[in-house]
N, C-alpha and C positions, 0 to 999 in steps of 0.2 A: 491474600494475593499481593496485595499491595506493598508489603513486609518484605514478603520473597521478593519482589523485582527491586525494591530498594537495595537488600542486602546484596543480593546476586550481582546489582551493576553496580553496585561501590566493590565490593571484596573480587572482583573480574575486573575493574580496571585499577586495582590497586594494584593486583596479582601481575594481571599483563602479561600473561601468556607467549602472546603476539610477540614480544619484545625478549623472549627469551628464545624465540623462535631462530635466529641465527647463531645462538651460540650454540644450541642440542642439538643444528646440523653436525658444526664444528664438530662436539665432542665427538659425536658417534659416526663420523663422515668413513671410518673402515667397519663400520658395525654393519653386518649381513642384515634385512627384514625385519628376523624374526628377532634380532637383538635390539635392535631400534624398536619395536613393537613394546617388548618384554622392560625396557627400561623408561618407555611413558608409561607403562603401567605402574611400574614400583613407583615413580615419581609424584605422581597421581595419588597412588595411597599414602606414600610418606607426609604429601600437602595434607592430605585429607585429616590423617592421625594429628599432626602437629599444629594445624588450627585446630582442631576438636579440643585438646588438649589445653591450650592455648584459652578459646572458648569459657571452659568450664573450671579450669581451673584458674583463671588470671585475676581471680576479685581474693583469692587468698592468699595472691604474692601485693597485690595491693593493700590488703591489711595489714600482710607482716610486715612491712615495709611504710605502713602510714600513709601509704598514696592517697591525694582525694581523687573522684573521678574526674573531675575538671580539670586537676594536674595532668594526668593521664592522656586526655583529650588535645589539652595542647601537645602536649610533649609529638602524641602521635600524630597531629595536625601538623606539627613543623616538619617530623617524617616524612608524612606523606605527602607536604607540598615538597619537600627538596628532591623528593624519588619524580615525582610531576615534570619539576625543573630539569631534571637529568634526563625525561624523558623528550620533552621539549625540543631540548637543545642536542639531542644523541649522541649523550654520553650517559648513556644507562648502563652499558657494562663499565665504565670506569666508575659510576655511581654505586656499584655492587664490589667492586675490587677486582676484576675480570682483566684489567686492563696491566697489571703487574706483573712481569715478566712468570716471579716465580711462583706467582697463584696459575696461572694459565699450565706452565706446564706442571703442575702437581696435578691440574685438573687434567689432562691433556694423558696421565700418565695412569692414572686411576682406572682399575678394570670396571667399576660398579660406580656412576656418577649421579645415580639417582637421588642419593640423601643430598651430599654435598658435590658441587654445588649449586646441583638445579634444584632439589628441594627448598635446600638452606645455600647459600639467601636468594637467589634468585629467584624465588617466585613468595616460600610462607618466609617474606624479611618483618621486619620489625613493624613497618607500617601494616601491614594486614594483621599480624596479633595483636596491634594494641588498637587497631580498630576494632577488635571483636570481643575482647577485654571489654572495651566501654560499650559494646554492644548489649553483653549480659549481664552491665550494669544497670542497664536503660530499660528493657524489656524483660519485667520481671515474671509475668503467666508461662507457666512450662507450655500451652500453647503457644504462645510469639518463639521462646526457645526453640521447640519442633523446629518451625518454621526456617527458624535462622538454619539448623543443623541441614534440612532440606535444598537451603541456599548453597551452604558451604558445599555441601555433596552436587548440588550442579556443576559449582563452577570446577569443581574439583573434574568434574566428568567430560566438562568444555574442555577443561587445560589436557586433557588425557586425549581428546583428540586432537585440538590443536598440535599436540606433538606428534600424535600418530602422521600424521600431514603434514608435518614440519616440511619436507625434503618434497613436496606436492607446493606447497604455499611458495619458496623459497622459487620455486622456476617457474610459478605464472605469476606473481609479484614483483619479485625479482627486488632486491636490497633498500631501491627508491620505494618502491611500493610497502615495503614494512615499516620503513622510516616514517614515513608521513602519515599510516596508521598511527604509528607509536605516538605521535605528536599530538595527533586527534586526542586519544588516551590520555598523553598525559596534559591537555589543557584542562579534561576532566578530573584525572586524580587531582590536580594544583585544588579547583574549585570545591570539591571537597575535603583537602588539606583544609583550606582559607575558613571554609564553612564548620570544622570543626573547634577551629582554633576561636573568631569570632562567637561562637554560640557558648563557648566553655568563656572566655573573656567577660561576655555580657552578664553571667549566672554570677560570678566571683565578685561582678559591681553590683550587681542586684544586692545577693549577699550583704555585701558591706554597708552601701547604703538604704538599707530597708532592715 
């Protein structure tokens, strides 16, 4: 249990939901119900496939590539503190690419925006894969693995409703009220940015000197 709520609250606010929540207003703001419905669904599964994926397959793009895990850890710790910092400071759609005239309207213009670009990048970006990369590094019993997959498939199931509610969230919160969530969030992700970078740092001194 204790597995699940660690993986669940790191990979949900790495993910941030919350935070992608005004921009799946935006895209889908002429989308009838049941199209808004129909495309947190596929999005939801796109996340789900593409960390699974991600998941189980990421320790043999690390070997063909010579990656150590500790490389890996910082790499995604500085990730995930700078996606933190963007979150921080609310500039998380320009931290995503969101904010570029002619990514906006590519997205703006797309009939099906579920893959790209609220799958990719805005919610499965680079810091949740290589958090989960060094996840299935770390936790080797195909029980702890279960677990994590259990994790992923919640948050994946959170973020499916959070979007269903997006256009519910957005008018009893209203823009202050997501922003200041989001911050919450990402003081959090920073600290396990920090915490992953620090713990990989200390193994690489150990290493050397021992």
């Amino acid at each position: 249990m204790e597995l699940f709520i660690y993986v669940f609250a790191a990979l949900f606010s790495v993910i941030n939901p919350l935070g992608t929540v005004p921009i799946f207003v935006g895209l889908t703001k002429e989308d009838t119900k049941a199209e808004r419905s129909k495309t947190s669904i596929l999005t939801a599964v796109n996340i789900f496939v593409i960390l699974l994926i991600s998941f189980f397959t990421g320790r043999y793009i690390l070997n063909f590539f010579g990656i150590s895990l500790d490389s890996l850890r910082i790499a995604g710790g500085l990730i995930i503190t700078t996606s933190g910092f963007a979150l921080l400071t609310g500039s998380f759609s320009k931290h995503k690419g969101m904010d570029k005239p002619k990514v906006k309207e590519d997205a703006y213009q797309r009939d099906g925006v579920s893959l790209t670009p609220l799958a990719i990048p805005m919610l499965a970006g680079p810091g949740s894969i290589s958090f989960l990369i060094g996840l299935y590094q770390e936790y080797q019993s195909w029980n702890d693995k279960l677990i994590a997959v259990a994790a992923i498939f919640g948050v994946c199931l959170a973020t499916l409703l959070v979007l269903r509610s997006s256009h519910y969230i957005v008018a009893m919160l209203g823009a202050s009220g997501i922003n200041a969530i989001s911050r919450i969030i990402g003081f959090i992700v920073i600290a396990i940015g920090v915490e992953y970078i620090s713990s990989s740092v200390m193994n690489i001194l150990n290493s050397v000197f021992n």
